[in-house]
C-alpha positions in Angstrom: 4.7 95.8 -0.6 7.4 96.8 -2.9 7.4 100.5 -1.4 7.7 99.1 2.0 10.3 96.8 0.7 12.0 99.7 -0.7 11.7 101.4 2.9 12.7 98.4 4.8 16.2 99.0 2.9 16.5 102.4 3.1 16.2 102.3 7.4 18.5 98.9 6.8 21.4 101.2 5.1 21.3 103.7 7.5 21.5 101.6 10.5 24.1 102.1 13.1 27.5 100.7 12.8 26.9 97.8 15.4 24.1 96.8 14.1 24.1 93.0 14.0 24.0 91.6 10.7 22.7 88.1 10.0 24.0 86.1 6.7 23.2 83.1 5.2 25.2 82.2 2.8 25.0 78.9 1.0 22.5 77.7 4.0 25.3 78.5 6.3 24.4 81.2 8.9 26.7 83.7 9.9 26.4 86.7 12.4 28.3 90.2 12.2 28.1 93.9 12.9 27.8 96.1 10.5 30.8 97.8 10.9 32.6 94.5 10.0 31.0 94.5 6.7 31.6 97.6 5.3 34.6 99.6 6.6 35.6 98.6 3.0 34.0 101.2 0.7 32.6 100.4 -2.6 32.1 96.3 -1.5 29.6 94.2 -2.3 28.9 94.6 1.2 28.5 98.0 1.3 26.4 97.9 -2.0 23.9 95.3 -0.2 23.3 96.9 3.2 23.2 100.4 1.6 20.1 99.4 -1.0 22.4 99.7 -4.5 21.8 95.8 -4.1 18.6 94.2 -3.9 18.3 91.6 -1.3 16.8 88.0 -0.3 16.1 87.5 3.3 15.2 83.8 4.3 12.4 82.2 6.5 14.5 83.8 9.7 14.7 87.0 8.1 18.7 86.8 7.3 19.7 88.6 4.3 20.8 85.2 2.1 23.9 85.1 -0.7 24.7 82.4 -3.0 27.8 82.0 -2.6 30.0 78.7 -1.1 30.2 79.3 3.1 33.7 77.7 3.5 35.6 80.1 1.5 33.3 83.0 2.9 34.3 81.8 6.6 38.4 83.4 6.6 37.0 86.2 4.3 34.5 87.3 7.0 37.5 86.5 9.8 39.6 88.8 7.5 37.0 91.6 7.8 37.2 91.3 11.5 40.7 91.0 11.8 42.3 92.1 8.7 44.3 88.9 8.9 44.6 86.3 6.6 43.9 82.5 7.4 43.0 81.0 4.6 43.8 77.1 6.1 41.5 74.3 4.2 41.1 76.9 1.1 42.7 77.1 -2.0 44.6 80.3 -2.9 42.8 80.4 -6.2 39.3 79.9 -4.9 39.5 82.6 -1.9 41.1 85.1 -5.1 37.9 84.4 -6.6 35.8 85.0 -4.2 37.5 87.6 -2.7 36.8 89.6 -6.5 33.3 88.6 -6.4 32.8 90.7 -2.8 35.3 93.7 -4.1 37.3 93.4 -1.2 40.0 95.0 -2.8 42.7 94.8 0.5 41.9 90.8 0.5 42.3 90.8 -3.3 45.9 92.6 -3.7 47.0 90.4 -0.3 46.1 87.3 -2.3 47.8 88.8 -5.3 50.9 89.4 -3.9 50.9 85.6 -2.0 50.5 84.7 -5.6 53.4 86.9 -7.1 56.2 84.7 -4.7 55.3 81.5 -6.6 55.5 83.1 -10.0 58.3 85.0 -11.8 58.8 86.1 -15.2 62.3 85.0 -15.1 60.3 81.2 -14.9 61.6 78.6 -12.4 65.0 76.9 -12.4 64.1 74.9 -15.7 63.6 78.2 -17.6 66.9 78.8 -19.9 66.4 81.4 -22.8 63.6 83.7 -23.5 63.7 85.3 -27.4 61.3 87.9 -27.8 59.2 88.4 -31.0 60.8 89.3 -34.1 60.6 92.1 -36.0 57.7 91.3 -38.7 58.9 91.7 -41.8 57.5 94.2 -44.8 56.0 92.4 -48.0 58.4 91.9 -50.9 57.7 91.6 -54.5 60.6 89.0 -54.8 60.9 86.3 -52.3 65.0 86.5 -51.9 65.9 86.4 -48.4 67.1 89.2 -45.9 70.2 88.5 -44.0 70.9 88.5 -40.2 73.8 89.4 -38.1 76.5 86.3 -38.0 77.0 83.6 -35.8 79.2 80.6 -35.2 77.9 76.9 -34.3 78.9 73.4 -33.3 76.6 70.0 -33.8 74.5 67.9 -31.7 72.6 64.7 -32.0 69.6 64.7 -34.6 66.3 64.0 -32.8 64.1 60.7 -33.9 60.7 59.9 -33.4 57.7 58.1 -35.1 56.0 60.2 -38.0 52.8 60.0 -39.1 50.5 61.4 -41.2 47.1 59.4 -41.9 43.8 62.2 -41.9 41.4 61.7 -39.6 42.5 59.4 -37.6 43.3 61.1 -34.0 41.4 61.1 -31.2 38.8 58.3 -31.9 37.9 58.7 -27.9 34.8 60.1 -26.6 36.8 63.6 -25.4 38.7 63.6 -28.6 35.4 63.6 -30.6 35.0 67.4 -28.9 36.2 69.0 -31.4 35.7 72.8 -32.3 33.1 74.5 -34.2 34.9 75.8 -37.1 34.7 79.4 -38.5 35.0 80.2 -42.2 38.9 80.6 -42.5 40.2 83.6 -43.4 41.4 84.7 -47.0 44.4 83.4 -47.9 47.2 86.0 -46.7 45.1 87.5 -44.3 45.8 84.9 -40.8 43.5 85.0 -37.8 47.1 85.9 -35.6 50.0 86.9 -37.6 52.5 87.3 -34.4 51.8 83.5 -33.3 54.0 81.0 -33.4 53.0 78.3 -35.7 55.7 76.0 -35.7 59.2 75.8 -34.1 61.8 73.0 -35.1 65.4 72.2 -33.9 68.5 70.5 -35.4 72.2 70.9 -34.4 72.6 74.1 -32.7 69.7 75.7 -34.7 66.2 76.7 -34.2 63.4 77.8 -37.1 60.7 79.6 -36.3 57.6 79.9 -38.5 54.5 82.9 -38.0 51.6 83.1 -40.3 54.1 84.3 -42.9 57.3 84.9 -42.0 59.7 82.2 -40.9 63.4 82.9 -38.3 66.2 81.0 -37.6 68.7 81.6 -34.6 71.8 79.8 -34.3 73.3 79.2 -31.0 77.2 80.8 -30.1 78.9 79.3 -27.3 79.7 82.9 -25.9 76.6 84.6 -27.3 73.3 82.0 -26.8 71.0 82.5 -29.7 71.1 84.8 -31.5 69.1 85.5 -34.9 70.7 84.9 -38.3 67.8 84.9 -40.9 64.8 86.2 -41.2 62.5 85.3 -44.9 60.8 88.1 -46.1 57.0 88.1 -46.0 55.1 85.3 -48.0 52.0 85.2 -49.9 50.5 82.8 -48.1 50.4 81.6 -44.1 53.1 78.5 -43.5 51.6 75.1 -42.6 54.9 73.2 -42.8 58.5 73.6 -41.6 61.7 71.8 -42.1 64.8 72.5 -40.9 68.7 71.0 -41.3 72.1 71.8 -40.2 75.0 69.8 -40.7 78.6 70.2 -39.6 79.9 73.7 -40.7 82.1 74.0 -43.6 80.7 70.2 -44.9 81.4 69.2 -48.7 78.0 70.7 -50.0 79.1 74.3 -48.9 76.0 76.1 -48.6 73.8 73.3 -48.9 74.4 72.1 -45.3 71.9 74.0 -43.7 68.9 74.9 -45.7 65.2 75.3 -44.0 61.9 74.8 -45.6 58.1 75.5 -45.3 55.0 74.5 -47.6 51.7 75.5 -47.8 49.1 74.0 -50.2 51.1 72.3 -52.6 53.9 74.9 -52.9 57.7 74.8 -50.7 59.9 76.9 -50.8 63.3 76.0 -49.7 67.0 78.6 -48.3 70.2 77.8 -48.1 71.4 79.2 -44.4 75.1 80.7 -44.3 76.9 79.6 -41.4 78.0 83.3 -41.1 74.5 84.4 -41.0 71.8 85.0 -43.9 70.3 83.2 -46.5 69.5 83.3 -49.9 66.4 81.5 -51.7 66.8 77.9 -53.5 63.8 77.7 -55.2 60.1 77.0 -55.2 59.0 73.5 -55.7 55.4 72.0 -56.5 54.0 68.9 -55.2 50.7 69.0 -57.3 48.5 67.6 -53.9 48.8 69.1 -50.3 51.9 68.8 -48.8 51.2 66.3 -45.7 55.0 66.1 -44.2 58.1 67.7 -45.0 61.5 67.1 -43.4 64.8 66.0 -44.5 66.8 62.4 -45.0 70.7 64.1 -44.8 70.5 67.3 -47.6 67.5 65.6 -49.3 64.3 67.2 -49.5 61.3 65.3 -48.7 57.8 66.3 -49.7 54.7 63.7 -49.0 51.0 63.4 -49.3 48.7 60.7 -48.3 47.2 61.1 -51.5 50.1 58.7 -52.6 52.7 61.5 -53.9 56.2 62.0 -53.0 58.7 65.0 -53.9 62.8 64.6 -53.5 65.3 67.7 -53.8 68.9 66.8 -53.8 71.7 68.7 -52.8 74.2 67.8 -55.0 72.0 67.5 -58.2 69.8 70.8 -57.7 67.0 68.2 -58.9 63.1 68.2 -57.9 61.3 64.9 -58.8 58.0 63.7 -58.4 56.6 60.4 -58.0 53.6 58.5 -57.8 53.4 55.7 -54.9 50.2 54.2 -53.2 48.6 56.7 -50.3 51.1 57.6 -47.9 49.9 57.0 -44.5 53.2 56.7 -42.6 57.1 57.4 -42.7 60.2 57.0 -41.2 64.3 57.7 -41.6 67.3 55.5 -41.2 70.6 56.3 -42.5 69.7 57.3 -46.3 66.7 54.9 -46.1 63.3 56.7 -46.3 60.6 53.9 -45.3 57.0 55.0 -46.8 54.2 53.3 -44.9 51.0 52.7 -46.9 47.0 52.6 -47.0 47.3 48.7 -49.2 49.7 47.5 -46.0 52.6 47.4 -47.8 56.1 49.1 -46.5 58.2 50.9 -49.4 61.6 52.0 -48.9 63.7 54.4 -50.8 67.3 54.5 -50.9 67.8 58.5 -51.1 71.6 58.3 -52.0 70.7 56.4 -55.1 68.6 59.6 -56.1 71.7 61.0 -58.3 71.9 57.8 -60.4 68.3 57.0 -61.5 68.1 60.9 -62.2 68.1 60.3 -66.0 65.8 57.5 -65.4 63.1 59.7 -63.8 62.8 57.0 -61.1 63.5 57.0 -57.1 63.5 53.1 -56.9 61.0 52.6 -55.0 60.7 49.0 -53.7 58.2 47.1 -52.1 59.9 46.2 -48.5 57.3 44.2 -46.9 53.0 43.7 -46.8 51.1 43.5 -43.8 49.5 39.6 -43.5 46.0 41.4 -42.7 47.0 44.2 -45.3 45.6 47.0 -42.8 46.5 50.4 -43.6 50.3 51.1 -42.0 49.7 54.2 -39.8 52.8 54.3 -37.9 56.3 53.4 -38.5 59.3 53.0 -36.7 62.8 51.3 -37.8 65.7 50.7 -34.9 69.2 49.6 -36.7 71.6 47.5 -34.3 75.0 48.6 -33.4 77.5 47.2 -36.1 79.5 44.5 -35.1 83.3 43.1 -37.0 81.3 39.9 -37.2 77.7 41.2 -38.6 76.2 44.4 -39.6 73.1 46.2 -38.9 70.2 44.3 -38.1 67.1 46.3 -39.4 64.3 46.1 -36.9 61.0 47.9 -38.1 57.6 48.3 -35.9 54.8 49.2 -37.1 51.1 50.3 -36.5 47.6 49.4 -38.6 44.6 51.0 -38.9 43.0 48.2 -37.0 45.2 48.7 -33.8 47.4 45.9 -34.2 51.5 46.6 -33.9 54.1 44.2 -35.5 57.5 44.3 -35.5 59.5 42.7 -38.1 63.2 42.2 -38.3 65.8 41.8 -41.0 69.3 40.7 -41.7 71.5 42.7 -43.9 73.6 39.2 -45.1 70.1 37.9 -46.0 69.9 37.9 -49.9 66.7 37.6 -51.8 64.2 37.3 -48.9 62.6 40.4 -47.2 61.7 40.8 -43.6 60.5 38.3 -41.4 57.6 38.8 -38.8 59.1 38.8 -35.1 56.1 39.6 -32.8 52.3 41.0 -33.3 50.3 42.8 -31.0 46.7 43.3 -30.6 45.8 45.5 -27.7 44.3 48.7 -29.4 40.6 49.2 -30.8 41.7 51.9 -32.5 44.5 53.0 -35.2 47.8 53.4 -34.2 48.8 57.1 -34.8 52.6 57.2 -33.5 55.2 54.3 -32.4 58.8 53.9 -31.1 60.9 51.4 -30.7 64.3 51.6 -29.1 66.9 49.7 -27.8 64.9 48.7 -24.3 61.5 49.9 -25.4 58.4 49.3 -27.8 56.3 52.3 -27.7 52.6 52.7 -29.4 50.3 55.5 -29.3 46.7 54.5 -31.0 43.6 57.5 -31.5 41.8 56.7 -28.6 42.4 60.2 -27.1 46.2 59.4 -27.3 46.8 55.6 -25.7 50.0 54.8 -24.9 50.9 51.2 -24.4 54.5 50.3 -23.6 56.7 47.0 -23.8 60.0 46.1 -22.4 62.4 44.5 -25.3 64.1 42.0 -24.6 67.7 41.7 -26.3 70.4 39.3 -26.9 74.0 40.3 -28.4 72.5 43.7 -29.0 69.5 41.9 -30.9 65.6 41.7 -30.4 65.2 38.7 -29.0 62.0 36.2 -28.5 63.7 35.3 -25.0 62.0 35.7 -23.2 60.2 38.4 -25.6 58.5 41.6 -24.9 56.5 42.3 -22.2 54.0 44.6 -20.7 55.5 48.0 -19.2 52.5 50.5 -18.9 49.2 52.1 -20.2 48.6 55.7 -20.0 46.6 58.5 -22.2 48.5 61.9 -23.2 45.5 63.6 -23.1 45.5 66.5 -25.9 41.9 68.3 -26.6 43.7 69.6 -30.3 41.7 69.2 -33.4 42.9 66.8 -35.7 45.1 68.1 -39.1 46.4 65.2 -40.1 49.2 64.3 -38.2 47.5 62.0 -35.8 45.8 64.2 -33.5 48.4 66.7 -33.0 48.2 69.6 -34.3 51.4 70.4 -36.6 53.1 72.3 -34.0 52.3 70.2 -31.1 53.5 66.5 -32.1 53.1 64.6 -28.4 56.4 63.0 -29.1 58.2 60.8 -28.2 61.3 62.7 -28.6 64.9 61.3 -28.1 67.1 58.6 -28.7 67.9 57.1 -25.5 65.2 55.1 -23.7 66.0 56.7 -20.1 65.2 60.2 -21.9 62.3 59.9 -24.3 59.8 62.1 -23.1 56.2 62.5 -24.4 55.0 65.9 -24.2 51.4 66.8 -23.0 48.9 70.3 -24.0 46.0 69.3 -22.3 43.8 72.5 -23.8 44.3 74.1 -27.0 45.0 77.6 -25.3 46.8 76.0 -22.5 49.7 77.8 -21.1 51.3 74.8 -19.5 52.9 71.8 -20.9 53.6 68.6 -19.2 57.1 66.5 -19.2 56.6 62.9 -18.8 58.4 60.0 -19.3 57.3 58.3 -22.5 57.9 54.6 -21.3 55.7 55.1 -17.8 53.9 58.2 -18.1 55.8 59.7 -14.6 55.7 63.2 -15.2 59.4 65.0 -15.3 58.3 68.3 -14.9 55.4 70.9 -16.0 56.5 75.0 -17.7 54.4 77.2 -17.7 54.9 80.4 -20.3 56.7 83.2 -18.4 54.5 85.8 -20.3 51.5 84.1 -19.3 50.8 83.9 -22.8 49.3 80.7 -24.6 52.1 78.1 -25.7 50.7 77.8 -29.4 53.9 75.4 -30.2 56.2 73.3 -29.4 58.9 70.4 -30.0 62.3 69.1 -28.4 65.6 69.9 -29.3 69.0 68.2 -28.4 72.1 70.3 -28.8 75.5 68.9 -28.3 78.0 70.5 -25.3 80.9 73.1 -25.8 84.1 72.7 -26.1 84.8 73.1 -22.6 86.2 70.4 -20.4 83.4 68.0 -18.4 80.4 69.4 -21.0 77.5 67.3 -22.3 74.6 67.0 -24.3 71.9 69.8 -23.7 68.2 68.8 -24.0 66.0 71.7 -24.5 62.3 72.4 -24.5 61.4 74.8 -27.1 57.9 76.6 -26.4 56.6 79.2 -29.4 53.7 81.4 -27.3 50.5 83.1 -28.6 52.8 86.6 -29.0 55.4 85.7 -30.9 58.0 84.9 -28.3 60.0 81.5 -27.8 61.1 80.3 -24.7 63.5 77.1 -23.7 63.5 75.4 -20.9 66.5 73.1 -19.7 65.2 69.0 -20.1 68.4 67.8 -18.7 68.8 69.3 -15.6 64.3 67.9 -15.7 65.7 64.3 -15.5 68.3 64.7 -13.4 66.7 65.5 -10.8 63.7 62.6 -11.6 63.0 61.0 -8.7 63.1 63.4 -6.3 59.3 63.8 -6.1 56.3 61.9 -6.7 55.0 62.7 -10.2 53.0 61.5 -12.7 49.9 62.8 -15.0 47.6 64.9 -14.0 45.8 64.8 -11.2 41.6 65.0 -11.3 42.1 69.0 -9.9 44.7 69.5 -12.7 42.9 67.9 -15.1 39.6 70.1 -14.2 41.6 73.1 -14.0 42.7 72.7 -17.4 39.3 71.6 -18.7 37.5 74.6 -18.0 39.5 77.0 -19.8 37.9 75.6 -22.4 33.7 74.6 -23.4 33.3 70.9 -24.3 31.3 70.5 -27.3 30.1 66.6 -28.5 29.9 65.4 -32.0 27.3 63.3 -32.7 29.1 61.6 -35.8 31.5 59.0 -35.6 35.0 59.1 -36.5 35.1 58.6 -39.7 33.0 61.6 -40.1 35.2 64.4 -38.3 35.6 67.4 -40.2 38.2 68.2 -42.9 41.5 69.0 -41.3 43.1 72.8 -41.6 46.3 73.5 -39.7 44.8 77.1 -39.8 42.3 76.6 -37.6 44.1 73.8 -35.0 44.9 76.4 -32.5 40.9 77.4 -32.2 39.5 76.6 -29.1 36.4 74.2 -28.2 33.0 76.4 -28.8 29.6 75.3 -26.9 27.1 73.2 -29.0 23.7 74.5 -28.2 22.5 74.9 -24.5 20.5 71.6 -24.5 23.0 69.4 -25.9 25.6 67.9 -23.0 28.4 64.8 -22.9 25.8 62.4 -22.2 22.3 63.0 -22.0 21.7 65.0 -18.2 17.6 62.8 -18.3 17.7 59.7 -20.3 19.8 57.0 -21.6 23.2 57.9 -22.3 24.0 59.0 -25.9 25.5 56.7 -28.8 29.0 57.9 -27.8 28.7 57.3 -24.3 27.1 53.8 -25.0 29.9 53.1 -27.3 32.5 53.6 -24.4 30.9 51.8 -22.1 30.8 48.5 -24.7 34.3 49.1 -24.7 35.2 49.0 -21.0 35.7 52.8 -20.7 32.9 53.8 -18.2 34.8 54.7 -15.6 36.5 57.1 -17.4 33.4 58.1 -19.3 31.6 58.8 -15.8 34.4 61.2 -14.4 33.4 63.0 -18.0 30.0 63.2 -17.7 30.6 64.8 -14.1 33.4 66.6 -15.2 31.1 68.3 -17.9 28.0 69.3 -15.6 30.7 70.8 -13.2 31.8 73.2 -16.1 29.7 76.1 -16.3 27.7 77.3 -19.5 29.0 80.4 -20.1 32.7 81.1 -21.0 35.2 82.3 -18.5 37.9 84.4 -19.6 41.7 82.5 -19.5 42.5 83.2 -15.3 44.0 80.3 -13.5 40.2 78.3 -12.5 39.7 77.9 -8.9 40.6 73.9 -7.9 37.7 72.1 -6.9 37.7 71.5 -3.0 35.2 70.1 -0.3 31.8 71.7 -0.5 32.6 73.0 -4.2 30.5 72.4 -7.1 30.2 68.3 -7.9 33.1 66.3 -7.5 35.2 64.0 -10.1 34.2 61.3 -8.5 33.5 59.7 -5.2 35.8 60.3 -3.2 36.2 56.3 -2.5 36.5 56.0 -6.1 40.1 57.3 -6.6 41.8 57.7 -10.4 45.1 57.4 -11.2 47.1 60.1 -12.1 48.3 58.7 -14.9 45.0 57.6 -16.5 45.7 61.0 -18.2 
């Protein structure tokens, strides 16, 4: 049977060209010459009918292919015709296709159609593109190398919520999907020394940190950026980064801009010239990990949720060390530095006082407020009031717990002897709050269930909070972000969600939905309506990214510049132009993403479940946050494919999440077992693979 088989194939490839060929593909039937099939040479076609391929005939004798019959239909029209009609098909899904048959006419055409939509030169929100640096040659001393000179004017400082509690992120059942770790590499030796690790903005300045070499460009009215330091090679790969840049020619002199970085326990801290170059402050030990470093004016600030905190001051040239309860929070207002804790307490240190106590070996830190429940205070946020001639400031602090409640307190500077007074207390998230906001017209909070928003209106009276008629409900939304958790609430420490800005009509949150993603998502962090989406101009993975806010030139009619800074998987940075985003808000329907976006995204990466809770995530390594999501073994799925559903899943349900559970569990048998390589992924249409959902059954867009 097999040699007659064999035979069978042999008189079938050297029929005659009009022989009639009958298909079924996908149960579809579909009828053609020969000719049709393989004036392409080396096809799939061509391979079949000529014997290279083996081939299964059905009950009627028709030579049968496994593949979906409605994007075969305009293929087989376009090797009739050699037109393209690709109506009712997706672009991505007949490129696919078309690669699978080898129809190499159909597969440049496709190309091409594809090549109008996309430039390198990015759409109109693409403003600036710096290509990688040159990477620097190891040094036995650590003194910096100095870059060309530049000129600069300020802008407004960026705000936003900080937090810094381990573990904590993504208590949903997606965020539990978290990546197989690898042994880390020896220390000095990263996995990707030309990636961008973190990127940070202040003023007119951006730094730029690789495994082990950090960059700072300065921006020149007639110029753009240009680069004016580059560090010499480190010792070790940089895990943190802080950045500051005052007004030139300040009364610290070359103190006003310094930049930082930390690894371990160990920072190392420049002084930036205005000119151009640097030169090396020093190197400062914290004794634990450093969990957050950033700057209160030209102070220093080192923390670790161990309960440790490290000053540098400016004026002093003084490192100090202190012991305080387990950091879990912080947050900045004038020269107040407000320390959130694990006991429920808020501390506060007055960073100007620093010089004075200096002898005393003491930052006066003071006990501010304690929580009534005294939960663990995961987030914090303080809003000061426009001064008034009759009053000053009124300080207005919200917070988050590790039980999922928010509170916001208030306090009177005239008040004397008494601390804050609780305003308001909310209680509509199961899980900790990782990151909150509030602003003049909003109250923003962000708890570990794969990234919850929840949103309030505030209501205010003479430019105070007031309790009439109080807050209210705005929105509820997920920033959906599939990045392991290092101890910065979920985000990994170059891609902190946000909310970034000051003013209520232009805080933004920002969305990554897959760790090698190379798209990003605008939206609007008191409704979730997406602003825009960027997507790298390299086509490289965005490994990093954050918002920066530079103030207009000097030229009549200017403004405020907001800027999306984007650090990609070779070294380049990119920036793409936020204000002209919002201006033109409005113009479309937008949102979050949609279930086709969402999928698309989803299966450039392998969804692997956890079966521990929590609490029992592994330990966090900013070296391995970029890592993508590796398959668990072949017989272990979302929720069990036979059977009841697994503890997780169960879990969800309790808590009111099936609906969005379900779309998972469909969403993961629609992803395939092995790994695809990183090409856009076909969009799911009628008649391919399993949907979403029922298609009576629509969700949201901004439900992600």
């Amino acid at each position: 049977m097999a040699a007659a088989e064999t035979a069978a194939e042999g008189v079938l490839g050297r029929g005659p060209p009009g022989e009639v060929i009958h298909l079924n593909v996908g149960g579809k039937r579909f009828s053609t010459s020969r000719q049709t099939l393989t004036w392409i040479p080396d096809s799939f076609f061509s391979s079949l009918l000529s014997g290279r391929i083996s081939t299964l005939k059905d009950e009627t004798g028709a030579i049968f292919i496994d593949r979906d019959p409605t994007v075969f239909a305009p293929i087989l029209n376009f090797l009739r015709t050699k037109e393209l009609d690709p109506r009712g098909v997706h672009g991505s899904s007949l490129l696919h296709e078309a690669q699978f048959y080898g129809l190499t006419p159909l597969v440049r055409r496709l190309q091409l159609r594809e090549e109008l939509d996309r430039s390198s030169c990015g759409n109109v929100l693409f403003n600036g593109y710096l290509p990688p640096p040159v990477f620097p040659v190891k040094r036995r001393n650590r003194h910096s190398l100095v870059g060309p000179q530049q000129g600069g004017v300020r802008p407004a400082p960026v705000r936003r919520s900080n937090t810094m509690p381990p573990n904590l992120g993504n208590a949903g059942l997606l965020g539990r999907m978290l990546d197989e770790r690898g042994p880390s590499p020896p220390s000095g030796q990263p996995e990707e020394p030309g990636m961008v690790r973190l990127v940070c903005g202040h003023h007119n300045w951006i730094a730029v940190a690789y495994a082990q070499f950090l960059v700072c460009y300065r921006l020149k009215e007639a110029s753009g950026w240009q680069l004016v330091f580059s560090s010499p090679r480190l010792d070790w790969p940089i895990e943190r980064l802080a950045l500051t840049a005052r007004v030139p020619g300040g009364a610290l002199g070359e103190h006003d801009k310094m930049v930082a970085v930390a690894t371990g326990n160990e920072i190392l801290l420049w002084a930036l010239q205005a000119e151009g170059g640097g030169s090396e402050i020093g190197v400062f030990h914290l004794g634990v990990p450093v969990e957050a470093l950033f700057f209160v004016g030209n102070q220093l600030i080192a923390t670790s949720h161990t309960g440790r905190i490290g000053v540098w001051n400016a004026v002093t040239k003084h490192w100090q060390v202190q012991e305080v309860q387990p950091i879990t929070s912080y947050d900045a207002a004038g020269s107040f530095l407000l320390l959130g804790c694990s006991n429920g307490s808020i501390y506060y240190v007055d960073v100007q006082k620093f010089p004075l106590r200096m002898k005393d070996n003491d930052l006066l830190v003071s006990e501010l407020y304690r929580d009534p429940a005294e939960d663990g205070v995961t987030a914090l946020s303080v809003y000061l009031t426009p001064k008034t001639s009759d009053s000053g400031n009124w300080i207005e602090i919200a917070y988050g717990t590790s039980s999922g409640g928010v509170r916001v307190i208030v306090q009177h500077p005239e008040t004397v002897g008494s601390g804050p007074q609780l305003f308001q207390t909310f209680t509509v998230h199961r899980s900790p709050v990782i990151k909150i906001m509030l602003s003049e017209k909003h109250l923003i909070s962000v708890c570990a269930d794969n990234n919850h928003v929840r949103t309030w209106s505030v209501t205010r009276f003479r430019g105070m909070i007031s309790t009439q008629p109080g807050s209210t409900p705005l929105a509820s939304f997920k920033i959906l972000a599939l990045e392991s958790a290092d101890g910065h609430g979920g985000c990994s420490a170059g891609n902190d969600i946000g909310p970034y800005g000051e003013r209520d009509d232009q805080q933004v949150f920002i969305q990554k939905v897959v760790p090698s993603a190379s798209q990003l998502f605008v939206r609007l962090s008191a409704t979730g309506q997406r602003v825009c989406s960027v997507r790298s101009v390299d086509g490289s993975a965005t490994t990093a990214f954050t918002v920066l806010e530079c103030e207009g030139s000097r030229r009549l009619g200017s403004r405020p510049r907001r800027y999306l800074l984007t650090g990609q998987a070779n070294g380049s940075l990119a920036m793409w132009d936020l204000t002209t985003a919002m201006d033109g808000l409005g113009q479309a329907p937008a949102g979050g993403l949609t279930e086709e976006e969402l999928m698309g995204q989803l299966e450039q990466c392998e969804l692997a479940p956890l079966a521990s809770s929590r609490a029992s995530l592994p330990s966090p390594s900013p070296r391995t946050s970029l890592t993508s999501l590796h398959s668990a073994s072949s017989n272990t799925s979302l929720c069990g494919r036979h059977g009841s559903p697994s503890p997780p899943q169960a879990e969800i349900r309790r808590r009111g999440g099936g609906s969005f559970v379900e779309r998972c569990q469909e969403l993961v048998r629609s992803v395939p077992e092995p790994r695809r390589p990183p090409t856009p992924a076909p969009r799911p249409s009628a008649g391919l693979g399993t949907p979403l959902a029922s298609p009576k059954k629509k969700l949201n867009e901004t439900s992600f």
